[in-house]
N, C-alpha and C positions, 0 to 999 in steps of 0.2 A: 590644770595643775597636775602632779604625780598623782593623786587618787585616778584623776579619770584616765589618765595615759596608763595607768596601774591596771585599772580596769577594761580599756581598752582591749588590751596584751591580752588581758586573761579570756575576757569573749572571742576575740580574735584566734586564739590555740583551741577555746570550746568547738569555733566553726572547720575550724582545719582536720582536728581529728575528727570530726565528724563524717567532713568530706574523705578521709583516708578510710574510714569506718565503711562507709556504703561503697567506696569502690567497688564498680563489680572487678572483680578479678578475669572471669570469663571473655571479659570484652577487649577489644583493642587497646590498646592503654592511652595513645594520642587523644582519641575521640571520647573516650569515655573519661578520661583528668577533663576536659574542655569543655563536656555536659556538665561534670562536678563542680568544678571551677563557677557556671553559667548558676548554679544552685545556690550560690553564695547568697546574695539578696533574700532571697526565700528563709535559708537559714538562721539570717541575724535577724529579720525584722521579729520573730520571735522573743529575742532578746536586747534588743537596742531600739532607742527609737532618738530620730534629731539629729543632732553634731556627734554622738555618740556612735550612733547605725553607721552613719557616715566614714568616722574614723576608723571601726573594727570593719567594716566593708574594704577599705583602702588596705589597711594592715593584713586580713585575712588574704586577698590579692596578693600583695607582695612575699607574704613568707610563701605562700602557693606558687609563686611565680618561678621564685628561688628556685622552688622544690624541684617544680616542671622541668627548669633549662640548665640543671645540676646535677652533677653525680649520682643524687641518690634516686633519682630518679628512674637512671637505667637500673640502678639494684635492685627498687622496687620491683620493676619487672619484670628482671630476670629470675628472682626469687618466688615472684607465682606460684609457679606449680607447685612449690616445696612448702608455700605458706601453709600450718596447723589449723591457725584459729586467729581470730583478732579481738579484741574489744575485751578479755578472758575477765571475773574478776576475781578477788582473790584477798582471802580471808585467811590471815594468820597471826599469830601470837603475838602479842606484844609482853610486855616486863611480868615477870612472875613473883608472886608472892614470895613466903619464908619456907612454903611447902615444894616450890617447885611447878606449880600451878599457874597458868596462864592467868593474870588478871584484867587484861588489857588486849582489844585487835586491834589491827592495824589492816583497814581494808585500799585497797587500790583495783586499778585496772591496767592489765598489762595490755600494751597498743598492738603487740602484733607478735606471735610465736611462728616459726620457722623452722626447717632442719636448712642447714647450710647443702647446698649442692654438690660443693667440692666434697666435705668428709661428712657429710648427714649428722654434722654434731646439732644437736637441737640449740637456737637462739631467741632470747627475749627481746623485743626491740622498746624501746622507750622513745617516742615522738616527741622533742623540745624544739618549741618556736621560738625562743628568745633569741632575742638578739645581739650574738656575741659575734665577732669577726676576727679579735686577735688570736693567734693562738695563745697566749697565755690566759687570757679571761675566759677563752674554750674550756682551758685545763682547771683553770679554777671551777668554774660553772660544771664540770663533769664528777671534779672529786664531791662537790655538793649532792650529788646526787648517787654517790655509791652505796649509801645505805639503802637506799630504795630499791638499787638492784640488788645487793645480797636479797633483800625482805623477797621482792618478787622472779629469784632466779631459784630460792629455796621451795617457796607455794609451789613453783610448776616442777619442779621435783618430785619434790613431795605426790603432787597431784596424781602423776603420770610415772609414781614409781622409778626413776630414770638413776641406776649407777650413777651418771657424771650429773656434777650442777651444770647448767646451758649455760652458756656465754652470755652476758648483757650488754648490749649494745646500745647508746644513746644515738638516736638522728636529729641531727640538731637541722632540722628543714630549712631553717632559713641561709646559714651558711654551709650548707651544702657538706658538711663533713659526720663522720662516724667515730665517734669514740669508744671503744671495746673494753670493757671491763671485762676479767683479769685481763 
């Protein structure tokens, strides 16, 4: 039903940024996505067991799949060398009292910081596995998530004292395309 195909999705995005997490970056990137990719089993049997394991197995495959024989693939890396930090996480303020005071965080984890190659402007990258194809439920699916990137383009500001806010970037893995906040 929608719970387990719910749940599926959601194991299946745990195992993927997993495998973008341990990337070595140092290594080839044909040969070392193909080991990462071969790690997939290893990864869910932790977390799946059955028709379950099974399903996020196939799923985890195919948004990887995407990933591999798709545009962002070459971004990935060509961005390399330029890549900061990955997996970062980050802890900031959520709604403030009557004083002005934080009373609420909001923690997350940014999937991947960068400076751009071309003008060294610093970027947030946000890894989504869903699976959207048209552009218009892209465009839907991206403005959904523009508050996340204010929240974690401000953190790594903040963090790393930076004049400009970085750009945010969504990868949406499975269909291959980037959507750039602002």
């Amino acid at each position: 039903g929608d719970y387990e195909a719910g749940e599926v999705a959601r194991l299946a995005g745990i195992a993927v940024h997993l495998v973008l997490e341990e990337f070595r970056l140092d290594a080839e990137p044909a040969t070392e996505f193909a080991l990462q990719v071969a790690r997939l089993p290893e990864i869910i049997d932790g977390q799946a067991s059955g028709a379950q394991r099974d399903a996020t197995l196939l799923r985890a495959r195919e948004i990887l799949g995407h990933f591999g024989e798709g545009p962002l693939f070459e971004r990935f890396t060509a961005i390399v060398p330029s890549v900061v930090a990955r997996e970062i996480d980050v802890l900031t303020p959520g709604q403030e009292d009557g004083e002005g005071q934080p009373v609420a965080y909001t923690a997350g984890t940014v999937d991947l910081l960068y400076r751009d190659p071309e003008t060294r402007a610093w970027v947030v990258v946000d890894y989504k596995t869903d699976r959207v194809r048209d552009p218009e439920a892209l465009a839907s699916r991206a403005a959904g998530y523009q508050r996340q990137g204010e929240i974690y383009t401000r953190a790594v500001q903040e963090a790393l004292g930076l004049d400009e806010t970085p750009r945010f970037e969504l990868w949406f893995l499975d269909s291959g395309q980037i959507v750039q906040e602002p």
